[in-house]
HTML snippet that shows the backbone in 3Dmol.js (N, CA, C, O; Angstrom):
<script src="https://3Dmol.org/build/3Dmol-min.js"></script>
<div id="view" style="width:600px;height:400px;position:relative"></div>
<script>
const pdb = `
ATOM      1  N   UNK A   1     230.186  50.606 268.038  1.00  0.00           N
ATOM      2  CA  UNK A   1     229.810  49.449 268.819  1.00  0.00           C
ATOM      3  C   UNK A   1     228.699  48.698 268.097  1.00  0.00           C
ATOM      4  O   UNK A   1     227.755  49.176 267.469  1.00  0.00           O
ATOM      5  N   UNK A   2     228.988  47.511 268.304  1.00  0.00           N
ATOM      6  CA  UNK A   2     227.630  46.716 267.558  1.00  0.00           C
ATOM      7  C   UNK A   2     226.610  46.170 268.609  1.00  0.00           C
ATOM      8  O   UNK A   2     226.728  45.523 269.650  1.00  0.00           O
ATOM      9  N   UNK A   3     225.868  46.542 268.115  1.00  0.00           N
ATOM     10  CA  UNK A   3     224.065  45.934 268.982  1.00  0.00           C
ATOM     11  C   UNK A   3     224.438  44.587 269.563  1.00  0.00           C
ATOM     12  O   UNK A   3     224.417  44.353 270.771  1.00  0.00           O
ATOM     13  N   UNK A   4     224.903  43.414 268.303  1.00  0.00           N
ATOM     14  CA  UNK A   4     225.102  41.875 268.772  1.00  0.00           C
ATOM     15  C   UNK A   4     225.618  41.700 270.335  1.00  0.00           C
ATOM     16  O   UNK A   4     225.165  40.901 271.155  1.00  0.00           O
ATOM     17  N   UNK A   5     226.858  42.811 270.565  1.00  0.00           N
ATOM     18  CA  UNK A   5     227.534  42.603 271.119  1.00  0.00           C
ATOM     19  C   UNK A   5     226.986  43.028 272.861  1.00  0.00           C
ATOM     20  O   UNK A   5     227.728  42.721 273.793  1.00  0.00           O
ATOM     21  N   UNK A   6     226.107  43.496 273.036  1.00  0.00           N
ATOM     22  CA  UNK A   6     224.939  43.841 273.842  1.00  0.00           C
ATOM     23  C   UNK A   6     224.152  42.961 273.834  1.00  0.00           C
ATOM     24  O   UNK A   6     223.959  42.650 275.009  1.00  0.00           O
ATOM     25  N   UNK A   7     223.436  42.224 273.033  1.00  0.00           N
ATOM     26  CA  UNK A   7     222.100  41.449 273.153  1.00  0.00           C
ATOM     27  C   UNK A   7     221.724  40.779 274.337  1.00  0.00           C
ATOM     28  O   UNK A   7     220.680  40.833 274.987  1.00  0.00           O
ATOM     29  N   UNK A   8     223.509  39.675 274.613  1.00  0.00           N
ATOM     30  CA  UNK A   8     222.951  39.162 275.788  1.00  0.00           C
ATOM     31  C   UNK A   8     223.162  39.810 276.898  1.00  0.00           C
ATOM     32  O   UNK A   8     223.363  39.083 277.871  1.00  0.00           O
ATOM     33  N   UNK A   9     223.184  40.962 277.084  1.00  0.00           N
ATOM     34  CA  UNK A   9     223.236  42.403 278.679  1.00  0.00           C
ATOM     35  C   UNK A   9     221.814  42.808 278.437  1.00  0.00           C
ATOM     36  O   UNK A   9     221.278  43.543 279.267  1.00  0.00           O
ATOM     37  N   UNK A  10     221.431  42.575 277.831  1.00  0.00           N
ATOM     38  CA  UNK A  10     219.842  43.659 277.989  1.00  0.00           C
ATOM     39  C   UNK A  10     219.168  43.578 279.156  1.00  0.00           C
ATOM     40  O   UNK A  10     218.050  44.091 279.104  1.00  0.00           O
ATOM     41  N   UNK A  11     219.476  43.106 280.187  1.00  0.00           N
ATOM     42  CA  UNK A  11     218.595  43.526 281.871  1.00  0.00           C
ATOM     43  C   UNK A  11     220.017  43.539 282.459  1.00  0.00           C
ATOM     44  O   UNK A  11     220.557  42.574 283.001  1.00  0.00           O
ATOM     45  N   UNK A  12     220.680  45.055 282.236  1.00  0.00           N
ATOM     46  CA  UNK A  12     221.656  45.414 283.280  1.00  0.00           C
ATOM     47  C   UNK A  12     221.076  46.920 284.372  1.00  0.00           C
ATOM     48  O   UNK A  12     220.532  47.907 283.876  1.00  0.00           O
ATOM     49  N   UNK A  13     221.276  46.805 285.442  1.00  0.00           N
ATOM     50  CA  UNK A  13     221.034  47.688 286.647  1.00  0.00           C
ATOM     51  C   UNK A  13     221.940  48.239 287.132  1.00  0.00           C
ATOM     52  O   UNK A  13     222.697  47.401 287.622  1.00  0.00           O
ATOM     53  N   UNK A  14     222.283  49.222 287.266  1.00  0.00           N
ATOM     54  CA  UNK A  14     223.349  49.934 288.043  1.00  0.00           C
ATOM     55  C   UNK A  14     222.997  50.270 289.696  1.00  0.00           C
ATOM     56  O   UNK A  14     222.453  51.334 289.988  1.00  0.00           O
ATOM     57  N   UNK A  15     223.312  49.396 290.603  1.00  0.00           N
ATOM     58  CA  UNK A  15     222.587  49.233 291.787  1.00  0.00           C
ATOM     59  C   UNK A  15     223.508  50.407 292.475  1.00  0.00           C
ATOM     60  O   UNK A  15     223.134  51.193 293.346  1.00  0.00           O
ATOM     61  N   UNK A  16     225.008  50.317 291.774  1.00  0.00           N
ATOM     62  CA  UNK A  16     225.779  51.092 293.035  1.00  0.00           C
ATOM     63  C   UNK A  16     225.443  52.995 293.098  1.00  0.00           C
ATOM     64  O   UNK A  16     225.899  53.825 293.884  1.00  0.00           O
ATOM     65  N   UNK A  17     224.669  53.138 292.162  1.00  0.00           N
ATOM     66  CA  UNK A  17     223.832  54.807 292.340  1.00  0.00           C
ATOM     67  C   UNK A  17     222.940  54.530 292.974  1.00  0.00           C
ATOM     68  O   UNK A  17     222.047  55.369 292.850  1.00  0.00           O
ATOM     69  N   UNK A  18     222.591  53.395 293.919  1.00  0.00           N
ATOM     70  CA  UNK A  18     220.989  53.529 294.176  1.00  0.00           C
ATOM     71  C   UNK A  18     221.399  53.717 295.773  1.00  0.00           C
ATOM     72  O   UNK A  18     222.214  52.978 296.324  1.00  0.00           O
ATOM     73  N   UNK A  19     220.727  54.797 296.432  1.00  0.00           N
ATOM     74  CA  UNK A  19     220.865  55.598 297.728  1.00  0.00           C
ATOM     75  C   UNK A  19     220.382  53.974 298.973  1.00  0.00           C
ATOM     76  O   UNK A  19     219.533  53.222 298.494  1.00  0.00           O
ATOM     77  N   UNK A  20     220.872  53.638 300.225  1.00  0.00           N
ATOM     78  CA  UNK A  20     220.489  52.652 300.679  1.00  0.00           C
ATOM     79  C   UNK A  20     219.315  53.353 301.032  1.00  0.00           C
ATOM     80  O   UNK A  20     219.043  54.432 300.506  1.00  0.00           O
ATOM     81  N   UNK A  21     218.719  52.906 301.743  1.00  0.00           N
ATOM     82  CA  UNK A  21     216.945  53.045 302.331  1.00  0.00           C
ATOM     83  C   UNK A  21     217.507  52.269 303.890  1.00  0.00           C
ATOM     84  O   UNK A  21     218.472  51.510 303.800  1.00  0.00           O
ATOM     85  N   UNK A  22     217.032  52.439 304.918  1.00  0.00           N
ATOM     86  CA  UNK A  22     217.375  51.932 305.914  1.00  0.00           C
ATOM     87  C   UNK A  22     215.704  50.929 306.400  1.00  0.00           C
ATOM     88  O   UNK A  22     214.542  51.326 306.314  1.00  0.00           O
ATOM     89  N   UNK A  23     216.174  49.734 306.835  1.00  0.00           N
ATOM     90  CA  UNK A  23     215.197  48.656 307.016  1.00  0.00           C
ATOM     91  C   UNK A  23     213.765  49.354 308.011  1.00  0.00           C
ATOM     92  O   UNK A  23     213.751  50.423 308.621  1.00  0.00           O
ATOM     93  N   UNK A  24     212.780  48.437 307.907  1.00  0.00           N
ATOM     94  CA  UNK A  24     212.032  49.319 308.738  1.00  0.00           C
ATOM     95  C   UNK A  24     212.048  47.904 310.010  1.00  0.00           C
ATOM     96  O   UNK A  24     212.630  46.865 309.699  1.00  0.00           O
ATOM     97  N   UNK A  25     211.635  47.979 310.841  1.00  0.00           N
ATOM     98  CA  UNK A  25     211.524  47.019 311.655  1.00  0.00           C
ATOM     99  C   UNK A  25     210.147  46.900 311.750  1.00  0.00           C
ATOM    100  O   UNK A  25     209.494  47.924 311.952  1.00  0.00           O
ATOM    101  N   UNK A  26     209.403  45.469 311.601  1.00  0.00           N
ATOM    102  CA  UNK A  26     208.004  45.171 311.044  1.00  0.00           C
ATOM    103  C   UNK A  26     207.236  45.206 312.631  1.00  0.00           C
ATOM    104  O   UNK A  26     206.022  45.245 312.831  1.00  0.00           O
ATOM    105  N   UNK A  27     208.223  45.182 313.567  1.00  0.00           N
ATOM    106  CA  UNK A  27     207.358  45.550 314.901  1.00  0.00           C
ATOM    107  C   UNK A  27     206.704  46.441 315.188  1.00  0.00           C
ATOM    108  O   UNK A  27     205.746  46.401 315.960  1.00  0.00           O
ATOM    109  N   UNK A  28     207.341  47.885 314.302  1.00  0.00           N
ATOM    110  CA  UNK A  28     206.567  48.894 314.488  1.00  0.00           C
ATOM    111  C   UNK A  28     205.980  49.680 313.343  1.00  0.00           C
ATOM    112  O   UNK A  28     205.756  50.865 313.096  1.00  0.00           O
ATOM    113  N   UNK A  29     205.820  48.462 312.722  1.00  0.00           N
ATOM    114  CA  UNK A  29     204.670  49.127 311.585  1.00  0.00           C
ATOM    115  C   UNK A  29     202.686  48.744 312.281  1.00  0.00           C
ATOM    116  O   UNK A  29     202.369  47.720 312.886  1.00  0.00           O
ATOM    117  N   UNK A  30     202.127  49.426 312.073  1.00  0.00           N
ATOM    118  CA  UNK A  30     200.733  49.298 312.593  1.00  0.00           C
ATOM    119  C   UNK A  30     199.910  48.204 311.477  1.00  0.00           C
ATOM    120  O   UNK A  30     199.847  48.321 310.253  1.00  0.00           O
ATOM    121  N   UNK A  31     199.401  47.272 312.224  1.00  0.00           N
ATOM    122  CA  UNK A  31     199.004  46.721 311.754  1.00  0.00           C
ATOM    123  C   UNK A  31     197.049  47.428 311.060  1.00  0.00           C
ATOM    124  O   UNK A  31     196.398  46.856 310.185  1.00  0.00           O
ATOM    125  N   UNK A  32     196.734  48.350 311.593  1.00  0.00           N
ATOM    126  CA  UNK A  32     195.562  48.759 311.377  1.00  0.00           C
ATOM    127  C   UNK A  32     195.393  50.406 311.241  1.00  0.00           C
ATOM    128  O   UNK A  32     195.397  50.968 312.336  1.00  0.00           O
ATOM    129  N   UNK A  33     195.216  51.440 309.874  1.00  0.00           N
ATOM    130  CA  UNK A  33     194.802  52.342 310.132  1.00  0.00           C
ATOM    131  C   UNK A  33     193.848  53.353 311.261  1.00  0.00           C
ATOM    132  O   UNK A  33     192.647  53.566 311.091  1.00  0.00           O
ATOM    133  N   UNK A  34     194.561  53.838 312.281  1.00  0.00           N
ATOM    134  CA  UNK A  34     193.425  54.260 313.077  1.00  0.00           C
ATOM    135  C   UNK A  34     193.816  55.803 313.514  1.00  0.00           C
ATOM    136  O   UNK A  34     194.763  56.344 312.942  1.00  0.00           O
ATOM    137  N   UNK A  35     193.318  56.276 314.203  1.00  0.00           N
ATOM    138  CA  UNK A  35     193.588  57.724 314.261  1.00  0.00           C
ATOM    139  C   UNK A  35     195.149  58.240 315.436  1.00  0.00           C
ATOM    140  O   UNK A  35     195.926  59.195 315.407  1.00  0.00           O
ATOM    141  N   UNK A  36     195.025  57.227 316.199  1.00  0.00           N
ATOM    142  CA  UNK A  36     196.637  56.733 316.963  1.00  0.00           C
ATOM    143  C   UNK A  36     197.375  56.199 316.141  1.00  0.00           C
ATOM    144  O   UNK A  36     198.497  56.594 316.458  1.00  0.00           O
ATOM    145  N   UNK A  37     197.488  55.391 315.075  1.00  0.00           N
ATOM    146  CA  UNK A  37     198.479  55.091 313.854  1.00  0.00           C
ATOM    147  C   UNK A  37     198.989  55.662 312.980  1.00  0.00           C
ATOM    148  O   UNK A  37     200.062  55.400 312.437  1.00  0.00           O
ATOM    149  N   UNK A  38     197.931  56.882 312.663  1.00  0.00           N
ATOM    150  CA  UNK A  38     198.012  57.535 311.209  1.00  0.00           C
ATOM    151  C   UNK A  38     199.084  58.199 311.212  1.00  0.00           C
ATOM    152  O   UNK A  38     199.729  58.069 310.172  1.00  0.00           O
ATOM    153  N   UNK A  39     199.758  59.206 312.378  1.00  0.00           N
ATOM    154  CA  UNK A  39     201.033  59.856 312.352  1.00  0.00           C
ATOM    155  C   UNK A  39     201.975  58.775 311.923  1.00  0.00           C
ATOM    156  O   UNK A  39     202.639  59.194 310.975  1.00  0.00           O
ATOM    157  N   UNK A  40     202.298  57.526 312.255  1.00  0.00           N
ATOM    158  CA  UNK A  40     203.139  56.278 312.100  1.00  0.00           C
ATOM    159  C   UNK A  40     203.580  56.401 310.055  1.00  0.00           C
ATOM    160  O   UNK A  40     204.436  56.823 309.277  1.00  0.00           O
ATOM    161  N   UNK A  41     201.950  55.515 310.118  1.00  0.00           N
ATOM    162  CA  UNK A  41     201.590  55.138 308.532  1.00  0.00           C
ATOM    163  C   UNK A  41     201.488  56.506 307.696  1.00  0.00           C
ATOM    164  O   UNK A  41     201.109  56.404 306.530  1.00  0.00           O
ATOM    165  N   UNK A  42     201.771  57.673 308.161  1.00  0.00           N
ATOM    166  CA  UNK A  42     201.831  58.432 306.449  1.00  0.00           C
ATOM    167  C   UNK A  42     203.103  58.916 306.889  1.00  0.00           C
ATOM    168  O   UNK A  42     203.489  59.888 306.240  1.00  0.00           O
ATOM    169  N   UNK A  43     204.152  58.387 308.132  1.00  0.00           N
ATOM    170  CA  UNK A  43     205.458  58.355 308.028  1.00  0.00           C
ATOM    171  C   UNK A  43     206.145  57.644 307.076  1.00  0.00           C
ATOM    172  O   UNK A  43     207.074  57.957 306.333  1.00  0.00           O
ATOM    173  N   UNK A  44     205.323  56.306 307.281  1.00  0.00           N
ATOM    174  CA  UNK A  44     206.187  55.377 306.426  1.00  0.00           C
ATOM    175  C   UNK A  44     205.688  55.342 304.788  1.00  0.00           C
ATOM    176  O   UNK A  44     206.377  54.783 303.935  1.00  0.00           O
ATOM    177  N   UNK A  45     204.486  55.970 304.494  1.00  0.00           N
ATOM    178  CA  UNK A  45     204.139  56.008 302.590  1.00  0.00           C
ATOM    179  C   UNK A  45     204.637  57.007 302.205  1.00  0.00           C
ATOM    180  O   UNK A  45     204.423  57.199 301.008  1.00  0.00           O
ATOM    181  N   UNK A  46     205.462  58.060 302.888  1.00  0.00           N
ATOM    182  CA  UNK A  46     206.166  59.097 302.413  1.00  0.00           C
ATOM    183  C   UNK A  46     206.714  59.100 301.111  1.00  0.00           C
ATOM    184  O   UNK A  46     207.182  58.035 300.706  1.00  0.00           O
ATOM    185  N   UNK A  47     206.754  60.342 300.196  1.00  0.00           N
ATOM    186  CA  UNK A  47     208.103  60.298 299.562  1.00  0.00           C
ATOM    187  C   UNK A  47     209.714  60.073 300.054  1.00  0.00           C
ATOM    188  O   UNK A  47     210.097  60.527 301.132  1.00  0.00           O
ATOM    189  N   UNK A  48     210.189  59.676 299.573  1.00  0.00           N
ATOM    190  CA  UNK A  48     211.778  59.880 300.138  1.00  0.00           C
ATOM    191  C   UNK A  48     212.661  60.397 299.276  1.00  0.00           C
ATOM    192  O   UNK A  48     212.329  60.272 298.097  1.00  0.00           O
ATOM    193  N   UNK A  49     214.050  61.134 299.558  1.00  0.00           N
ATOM    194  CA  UNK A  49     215.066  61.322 298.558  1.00  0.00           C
ATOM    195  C   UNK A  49     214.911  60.190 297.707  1.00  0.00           C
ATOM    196  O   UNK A  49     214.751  59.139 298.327  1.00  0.00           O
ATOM    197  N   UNK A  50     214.912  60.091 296.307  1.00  0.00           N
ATOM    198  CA  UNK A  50     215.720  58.935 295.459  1.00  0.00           C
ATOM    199  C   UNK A  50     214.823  58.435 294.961  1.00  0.00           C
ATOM    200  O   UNK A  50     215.153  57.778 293.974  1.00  0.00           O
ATOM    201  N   UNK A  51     213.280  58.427 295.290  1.00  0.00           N
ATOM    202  CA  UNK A  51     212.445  57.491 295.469  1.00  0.00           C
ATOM    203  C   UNK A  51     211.574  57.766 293.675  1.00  0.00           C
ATOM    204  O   UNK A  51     210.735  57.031 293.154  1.00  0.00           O
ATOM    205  N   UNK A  52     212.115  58.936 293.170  1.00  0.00           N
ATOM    206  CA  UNK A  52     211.680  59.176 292.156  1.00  0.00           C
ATOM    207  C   UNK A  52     212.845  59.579 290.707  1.00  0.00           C
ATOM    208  O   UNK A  52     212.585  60.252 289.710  1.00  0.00           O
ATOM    209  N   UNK A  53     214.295  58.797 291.120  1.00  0.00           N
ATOM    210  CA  UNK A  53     215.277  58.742 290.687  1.00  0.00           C
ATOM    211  C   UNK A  53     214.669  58.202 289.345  1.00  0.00           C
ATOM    212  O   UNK A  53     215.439  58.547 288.449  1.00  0.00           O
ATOM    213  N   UNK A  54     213.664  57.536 288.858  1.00  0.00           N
ATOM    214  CA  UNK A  54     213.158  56.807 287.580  1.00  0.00           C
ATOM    215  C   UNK A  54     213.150  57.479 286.857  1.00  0.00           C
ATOM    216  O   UNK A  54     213.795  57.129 285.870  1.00  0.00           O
ATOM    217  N   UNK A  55     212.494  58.824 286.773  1.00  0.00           N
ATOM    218  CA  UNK A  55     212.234  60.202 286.169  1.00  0.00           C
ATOM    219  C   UNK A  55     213.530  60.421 285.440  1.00  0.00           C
ATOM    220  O   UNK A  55     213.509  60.583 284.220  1.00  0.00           O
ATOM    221  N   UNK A  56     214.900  60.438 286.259  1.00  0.00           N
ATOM    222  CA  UNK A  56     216.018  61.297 285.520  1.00  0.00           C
ATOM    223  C   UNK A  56     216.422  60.630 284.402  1.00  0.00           C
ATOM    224  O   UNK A  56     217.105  61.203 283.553  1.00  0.00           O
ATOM    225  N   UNK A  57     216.057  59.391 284.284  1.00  0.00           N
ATOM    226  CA  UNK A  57     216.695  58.234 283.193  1.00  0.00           C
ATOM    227  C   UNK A  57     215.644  59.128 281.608  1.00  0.00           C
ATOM    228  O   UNK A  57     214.589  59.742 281.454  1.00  0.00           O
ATOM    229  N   UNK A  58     216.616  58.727 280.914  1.00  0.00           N
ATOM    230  CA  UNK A  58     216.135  59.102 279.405  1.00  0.00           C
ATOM    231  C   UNK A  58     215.559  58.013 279.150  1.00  0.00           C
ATOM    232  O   UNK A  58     216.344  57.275 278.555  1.00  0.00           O
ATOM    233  N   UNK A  59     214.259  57.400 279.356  1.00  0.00           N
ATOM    234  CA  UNK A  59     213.632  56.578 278.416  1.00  0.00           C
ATOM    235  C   UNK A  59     212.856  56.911 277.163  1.00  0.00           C
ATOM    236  O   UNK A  59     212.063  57.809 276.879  1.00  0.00           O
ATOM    237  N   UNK A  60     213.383  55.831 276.481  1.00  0.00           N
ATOM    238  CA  UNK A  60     212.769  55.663 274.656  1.00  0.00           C
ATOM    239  C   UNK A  60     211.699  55.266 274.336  1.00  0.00           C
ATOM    240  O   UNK A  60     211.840  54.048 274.448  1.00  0.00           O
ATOM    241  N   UNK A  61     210.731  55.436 274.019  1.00  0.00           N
ATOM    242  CA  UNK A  61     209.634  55.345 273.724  1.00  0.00           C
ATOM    243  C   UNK A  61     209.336  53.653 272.728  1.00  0.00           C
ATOM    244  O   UNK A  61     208.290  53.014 272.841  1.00  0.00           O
ATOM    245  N   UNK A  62     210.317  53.297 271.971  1.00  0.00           N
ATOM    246  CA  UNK A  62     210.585  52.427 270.969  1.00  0.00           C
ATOM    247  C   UNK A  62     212.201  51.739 271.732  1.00  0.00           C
ATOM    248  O   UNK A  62     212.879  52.398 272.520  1.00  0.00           O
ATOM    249  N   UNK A  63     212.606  50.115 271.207  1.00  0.00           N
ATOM    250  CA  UNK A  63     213.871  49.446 271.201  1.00  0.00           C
ATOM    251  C   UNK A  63     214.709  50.270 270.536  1.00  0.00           C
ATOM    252  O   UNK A  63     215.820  50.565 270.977  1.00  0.00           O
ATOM    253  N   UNK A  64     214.084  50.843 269.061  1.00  0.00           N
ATOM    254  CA  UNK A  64     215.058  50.985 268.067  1.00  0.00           C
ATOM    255  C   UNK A  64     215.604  52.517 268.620  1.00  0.00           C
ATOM    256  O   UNK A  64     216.773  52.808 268.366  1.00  0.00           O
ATOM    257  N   UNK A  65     214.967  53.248 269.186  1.00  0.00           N
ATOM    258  CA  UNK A  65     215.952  54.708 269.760  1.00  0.00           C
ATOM    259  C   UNK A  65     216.389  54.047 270.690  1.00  0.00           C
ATOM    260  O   UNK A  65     217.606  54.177 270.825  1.00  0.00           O
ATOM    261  N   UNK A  66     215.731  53.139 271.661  1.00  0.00           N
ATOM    262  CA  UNK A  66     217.274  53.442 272.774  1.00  0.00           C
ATOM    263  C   UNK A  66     218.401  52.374 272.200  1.00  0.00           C
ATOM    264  O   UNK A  66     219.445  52.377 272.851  1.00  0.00           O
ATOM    265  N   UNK A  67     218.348  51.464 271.086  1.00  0.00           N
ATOM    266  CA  UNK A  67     219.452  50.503 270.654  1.00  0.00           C
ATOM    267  C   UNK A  67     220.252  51.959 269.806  1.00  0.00           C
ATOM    268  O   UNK A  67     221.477  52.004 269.698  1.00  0.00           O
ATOM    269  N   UNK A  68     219.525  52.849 269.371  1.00  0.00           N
ATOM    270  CA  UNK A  68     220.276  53.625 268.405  1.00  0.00           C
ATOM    271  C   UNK A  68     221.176  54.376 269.465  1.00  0.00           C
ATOM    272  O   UNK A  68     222.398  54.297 269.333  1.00  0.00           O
ATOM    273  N   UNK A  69     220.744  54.956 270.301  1.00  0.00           N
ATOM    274  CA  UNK A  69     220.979  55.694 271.794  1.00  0.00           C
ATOM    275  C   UNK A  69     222.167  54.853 272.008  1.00  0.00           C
ATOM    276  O   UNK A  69     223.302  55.313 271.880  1.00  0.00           O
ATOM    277  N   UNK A  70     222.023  54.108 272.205  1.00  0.00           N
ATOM    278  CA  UNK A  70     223.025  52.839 272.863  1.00  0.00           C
ATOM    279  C   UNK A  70     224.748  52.980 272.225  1.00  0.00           C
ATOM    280  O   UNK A  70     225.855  53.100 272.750  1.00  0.00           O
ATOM    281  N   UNK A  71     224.143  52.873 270.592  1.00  0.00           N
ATOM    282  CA  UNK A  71     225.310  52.505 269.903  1.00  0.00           C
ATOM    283  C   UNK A  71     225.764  54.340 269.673  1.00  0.00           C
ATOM    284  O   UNK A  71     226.976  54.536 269.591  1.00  0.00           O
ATOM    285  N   UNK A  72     225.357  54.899 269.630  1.00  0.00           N
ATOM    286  CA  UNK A  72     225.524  56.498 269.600  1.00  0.00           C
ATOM    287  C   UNK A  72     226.447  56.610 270.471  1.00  0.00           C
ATOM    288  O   UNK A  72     227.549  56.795 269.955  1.00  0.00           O
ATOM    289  N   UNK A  73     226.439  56.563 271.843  1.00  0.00           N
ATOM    290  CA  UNK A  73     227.098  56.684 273.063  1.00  0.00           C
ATOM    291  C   UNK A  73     228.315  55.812 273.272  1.00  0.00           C
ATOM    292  O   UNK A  73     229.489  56.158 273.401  1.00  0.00           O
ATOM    293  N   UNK A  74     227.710  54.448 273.277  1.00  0.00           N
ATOM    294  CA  UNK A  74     228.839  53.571 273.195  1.00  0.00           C
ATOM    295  C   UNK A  74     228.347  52.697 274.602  1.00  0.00           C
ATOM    296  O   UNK A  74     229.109  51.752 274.807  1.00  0.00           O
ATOM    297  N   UNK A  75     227.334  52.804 275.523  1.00  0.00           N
ATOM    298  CA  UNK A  75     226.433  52.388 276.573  1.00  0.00           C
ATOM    299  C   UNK A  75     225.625  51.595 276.360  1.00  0.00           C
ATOM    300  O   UNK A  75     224.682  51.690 275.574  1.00  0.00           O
ATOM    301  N   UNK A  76     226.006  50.410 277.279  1.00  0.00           N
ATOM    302  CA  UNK A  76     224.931  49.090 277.621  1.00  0.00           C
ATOM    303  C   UNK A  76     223.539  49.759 277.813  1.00  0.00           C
ATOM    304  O   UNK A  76     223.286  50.903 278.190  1.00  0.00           O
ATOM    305  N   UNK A  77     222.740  48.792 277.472  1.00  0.00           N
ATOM    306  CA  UNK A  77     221.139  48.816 276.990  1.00  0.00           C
ATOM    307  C   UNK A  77     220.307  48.336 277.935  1.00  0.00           C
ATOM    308  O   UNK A  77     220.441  47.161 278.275  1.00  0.00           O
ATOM    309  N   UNK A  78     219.471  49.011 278.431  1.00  0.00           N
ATOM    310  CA  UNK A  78     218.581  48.325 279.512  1.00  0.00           C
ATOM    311  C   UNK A  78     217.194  48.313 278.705  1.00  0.00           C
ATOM    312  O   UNK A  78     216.352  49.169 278.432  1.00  0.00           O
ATOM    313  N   UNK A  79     217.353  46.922 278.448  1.00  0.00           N
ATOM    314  CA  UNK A  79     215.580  46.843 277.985  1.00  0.00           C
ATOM    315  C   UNK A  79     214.891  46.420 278.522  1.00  0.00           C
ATOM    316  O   UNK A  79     215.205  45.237 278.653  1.00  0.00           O
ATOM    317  N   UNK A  80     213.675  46.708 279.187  1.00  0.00           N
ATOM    318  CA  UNK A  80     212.503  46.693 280.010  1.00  0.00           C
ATOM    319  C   UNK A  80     211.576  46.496 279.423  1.00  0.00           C
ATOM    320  O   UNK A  80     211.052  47.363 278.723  1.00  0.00           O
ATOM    321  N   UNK A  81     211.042  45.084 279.574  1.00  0.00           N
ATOM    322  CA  UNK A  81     209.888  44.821 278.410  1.00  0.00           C
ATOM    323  C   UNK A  81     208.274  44.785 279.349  1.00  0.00           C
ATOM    324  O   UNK A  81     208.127  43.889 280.180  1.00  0.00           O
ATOM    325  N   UNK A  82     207.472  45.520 279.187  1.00  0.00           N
ATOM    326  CA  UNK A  82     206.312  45.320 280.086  1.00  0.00           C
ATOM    327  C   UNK A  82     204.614  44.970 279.499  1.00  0.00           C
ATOM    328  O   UNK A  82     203.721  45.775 279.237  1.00  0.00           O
ATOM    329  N   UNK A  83     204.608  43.332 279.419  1.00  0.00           N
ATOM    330  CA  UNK A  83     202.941  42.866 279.041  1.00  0.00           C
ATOM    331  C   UNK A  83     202.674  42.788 279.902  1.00  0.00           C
ATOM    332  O   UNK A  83     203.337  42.454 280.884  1.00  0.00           O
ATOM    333  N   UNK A  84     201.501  43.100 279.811  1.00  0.00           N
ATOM    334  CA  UNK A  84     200.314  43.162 280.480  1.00  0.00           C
ATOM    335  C   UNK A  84     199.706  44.362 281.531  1.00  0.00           C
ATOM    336  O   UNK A  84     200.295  45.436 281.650  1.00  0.00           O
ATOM    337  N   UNK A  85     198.765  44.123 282.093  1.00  0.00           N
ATOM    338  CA  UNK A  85     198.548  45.174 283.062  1.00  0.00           C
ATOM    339  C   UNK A  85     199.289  45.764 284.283  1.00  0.00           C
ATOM    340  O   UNK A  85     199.780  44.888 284.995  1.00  0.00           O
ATOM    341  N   UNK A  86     199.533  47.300 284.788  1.00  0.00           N
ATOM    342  CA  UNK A  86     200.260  47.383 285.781  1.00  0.00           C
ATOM    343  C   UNK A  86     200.080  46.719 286.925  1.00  0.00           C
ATOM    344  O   UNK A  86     201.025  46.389 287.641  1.00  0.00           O
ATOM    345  N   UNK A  87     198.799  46.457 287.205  1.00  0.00           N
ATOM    346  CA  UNK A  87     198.639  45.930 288.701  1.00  0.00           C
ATOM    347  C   UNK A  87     198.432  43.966 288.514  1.00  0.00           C
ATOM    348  O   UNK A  87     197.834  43.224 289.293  1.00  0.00           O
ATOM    349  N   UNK A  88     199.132  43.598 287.272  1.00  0.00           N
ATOM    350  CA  UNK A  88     199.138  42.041 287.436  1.00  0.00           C
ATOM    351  C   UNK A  88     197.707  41.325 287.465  1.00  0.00           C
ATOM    352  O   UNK A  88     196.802  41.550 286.662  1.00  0.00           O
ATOM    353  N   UNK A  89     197.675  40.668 288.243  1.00  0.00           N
ATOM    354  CA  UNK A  89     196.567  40.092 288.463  1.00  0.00           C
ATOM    355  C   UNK A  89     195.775  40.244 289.788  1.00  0.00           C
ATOM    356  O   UNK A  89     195.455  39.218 290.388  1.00  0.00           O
ATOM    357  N   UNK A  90     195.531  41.133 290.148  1.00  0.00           N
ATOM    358  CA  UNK A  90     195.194  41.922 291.072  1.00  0.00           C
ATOM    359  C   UNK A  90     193.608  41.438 290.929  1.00  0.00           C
ATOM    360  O   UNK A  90     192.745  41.928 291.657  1.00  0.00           O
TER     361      UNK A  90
END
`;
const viewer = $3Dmol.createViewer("view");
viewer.addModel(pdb, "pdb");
viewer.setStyle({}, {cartoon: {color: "spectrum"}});
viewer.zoomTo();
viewer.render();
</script>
């Protein structure tokens, strides 16, 4: 397989492995940490199944292993490019 032939796929997602999450309804989220809320709110910051599905992916440290990865296999390329700081402009 040739790289070219990938270039323009490089932000592909495979959504249909991704587990649904069921909506929360914003009525009954608490608007204020308090000691009657807290059972609520460390319901909802929980871990969940799936929620750490990021982990199982083989990421490459460098383009050039996962383009090599890529053409090895014969599998579309997800490149994830990330400047700047994690929290943005926070």
């Amino acid at each position: 397989m040739r790289i070219e032939k990938w270039l323009p796929f490089v932000a592909m997602l495979g959504c249909a492995s991704t587990p649904s999450v069921p909506a929360i309804d914003p009525a009954t989220v608490p608007r204020e940490l308090t000691p009657s809320t807290y059972d609520r709110v460390k319901e909802l910051v929980r871990l969940r199944p799936g929620d750490l599905q990021f982990q199982a992916v083989n990421w490459h440290s460098t383009a050039y292993e996962g383009i090599r990865e890529s053409q090895r296999t014969d599998k579309p390329l997800l490149l994830w490019l990330y400047f700047g700081g994690p929290r943005g402009a926070c």
